[in-house]
C-alpha positions in Angstrom: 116.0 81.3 99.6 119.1 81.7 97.5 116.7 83.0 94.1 113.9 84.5 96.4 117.1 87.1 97.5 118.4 87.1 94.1 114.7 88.7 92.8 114.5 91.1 95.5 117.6 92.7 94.8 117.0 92.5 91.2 113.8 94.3 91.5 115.0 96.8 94.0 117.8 97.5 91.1 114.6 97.8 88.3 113.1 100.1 90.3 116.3 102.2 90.9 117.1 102.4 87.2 113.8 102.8 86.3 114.2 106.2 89.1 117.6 107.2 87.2 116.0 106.9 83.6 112.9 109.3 84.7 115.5 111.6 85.7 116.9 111.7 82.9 114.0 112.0 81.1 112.8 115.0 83.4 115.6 116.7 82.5 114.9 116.2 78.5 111.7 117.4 79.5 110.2 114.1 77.8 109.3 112.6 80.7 105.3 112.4 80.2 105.6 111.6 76.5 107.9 109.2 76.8 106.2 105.6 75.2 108.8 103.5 76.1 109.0 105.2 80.1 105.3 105.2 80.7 104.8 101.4 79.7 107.5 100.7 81.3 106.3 102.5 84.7 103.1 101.1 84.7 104.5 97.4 84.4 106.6 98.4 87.2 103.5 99.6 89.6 103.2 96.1 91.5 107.1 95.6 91.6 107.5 97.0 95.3 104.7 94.9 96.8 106.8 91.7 95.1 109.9 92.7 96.5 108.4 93.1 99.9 107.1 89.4 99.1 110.7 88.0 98.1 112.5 89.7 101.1 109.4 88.3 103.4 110.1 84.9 101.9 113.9 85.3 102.3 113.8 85.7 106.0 111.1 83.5 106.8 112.8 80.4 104.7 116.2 81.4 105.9 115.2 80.0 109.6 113.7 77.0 108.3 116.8 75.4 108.0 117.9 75.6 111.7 115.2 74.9 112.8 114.4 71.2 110.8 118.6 70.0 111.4 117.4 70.9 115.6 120.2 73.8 115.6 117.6 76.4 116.5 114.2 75.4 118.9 110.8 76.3 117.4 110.1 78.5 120.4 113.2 80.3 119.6 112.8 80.7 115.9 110.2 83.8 116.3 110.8 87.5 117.4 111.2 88.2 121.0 107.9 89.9 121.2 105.2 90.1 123.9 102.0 89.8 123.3 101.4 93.6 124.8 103.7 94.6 122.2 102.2 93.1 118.6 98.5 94.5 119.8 99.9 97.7 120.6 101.1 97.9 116.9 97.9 96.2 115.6 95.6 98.6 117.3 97.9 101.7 116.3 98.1 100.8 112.8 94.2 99.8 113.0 94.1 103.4 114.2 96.3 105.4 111.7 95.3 103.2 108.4 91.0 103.7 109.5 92.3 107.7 109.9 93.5 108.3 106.4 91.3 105.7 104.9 88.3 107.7 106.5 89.6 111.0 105.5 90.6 110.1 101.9 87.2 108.5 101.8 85.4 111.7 103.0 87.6 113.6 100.3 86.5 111.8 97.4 83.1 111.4 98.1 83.0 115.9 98.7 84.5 115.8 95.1 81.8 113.2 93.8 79.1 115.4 95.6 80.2 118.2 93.6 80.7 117.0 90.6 82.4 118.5 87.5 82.2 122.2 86.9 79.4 122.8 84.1 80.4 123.5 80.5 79.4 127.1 80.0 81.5 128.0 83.4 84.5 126.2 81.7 84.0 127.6 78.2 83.7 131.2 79.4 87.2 131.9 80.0 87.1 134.3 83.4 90.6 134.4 85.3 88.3 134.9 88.3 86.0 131.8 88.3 89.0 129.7 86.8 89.6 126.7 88.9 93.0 125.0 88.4 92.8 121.9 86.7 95.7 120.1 87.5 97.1 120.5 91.3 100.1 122.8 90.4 98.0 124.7 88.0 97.8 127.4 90.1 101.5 128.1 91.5 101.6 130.4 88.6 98.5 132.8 89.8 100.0 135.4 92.1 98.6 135.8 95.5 97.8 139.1 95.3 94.7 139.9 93.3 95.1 142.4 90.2 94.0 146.0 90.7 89.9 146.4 90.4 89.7 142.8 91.1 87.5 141.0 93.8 88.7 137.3 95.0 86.3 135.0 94.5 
């Protein structure tokens, strides 16, 4: 229990410096080149599921003690929950997690249906059949179309 604690707040404090130094490196504006960073970053991608795991671990354990010197009953040692109560939250996050699963689901499989635009479109250049290529691509196109121009 003692180290499981000791690695959760270590990889919180990893994750927290590895927030300051992108920061940092935002305001450089060397963030996406950055070798060191992005390595760095993708090592980090499966920190937060450990240090769910490690805090998990740290409270579970923690009880185990009372409970095995017969300071704490068995029927004592879990949450004060009624069954009512845990099927509620199973069913509601059965609910919301089949919702966006569905819809993200449904997204990607529109975008596989369409596939990508063809190669002559691409190449030709036309501010009108332009699509953005990157999601804030097109905060810089005004909303207003030029004059003589028809929205596509």
């Amino acid at each position: 229990m003692f180290d499981s604690f000791r690695i959760m707040v270590a990889i919180g404090m990893a994750m927290l410096g590895l927030s300051l130094w992108s920061l940092y490196l935002r305001w450089r504006g060397t963030l996406y080149t950055n070798r060191w960073f992005l390595n760095a970053a993708m090592l980090m991608t499966p920190s937060g599921f450990g240090a769910v795991l490690f805090g998990w671990f740290t409270a579970e354990i923690g009880r185990q003690p009372y409970i095995v010197y017969g300071q704490l009953r068995t029927a004592d040692a879990h949450a004060p929950l009624t069954v009512n109560a845990v099927t509620t939250s199973l069913v509601a996050f059965l609910i919301a997690y089949a919702f966006i699963f569905g819809f993200g689901s449904y997204d990607l499989a529109k975008l596989l249906r369409k596939g990508p635009a063809p190669l002559e479109e691409a190449m030709r250049g036309d501010d009108i059949a332009r699509t953005p290529k990157r999601p804030l691509s097109a905060v810089d196109e005004s909303l207003t179309p030029a004059k003589g121009r028809v929205p596509a």
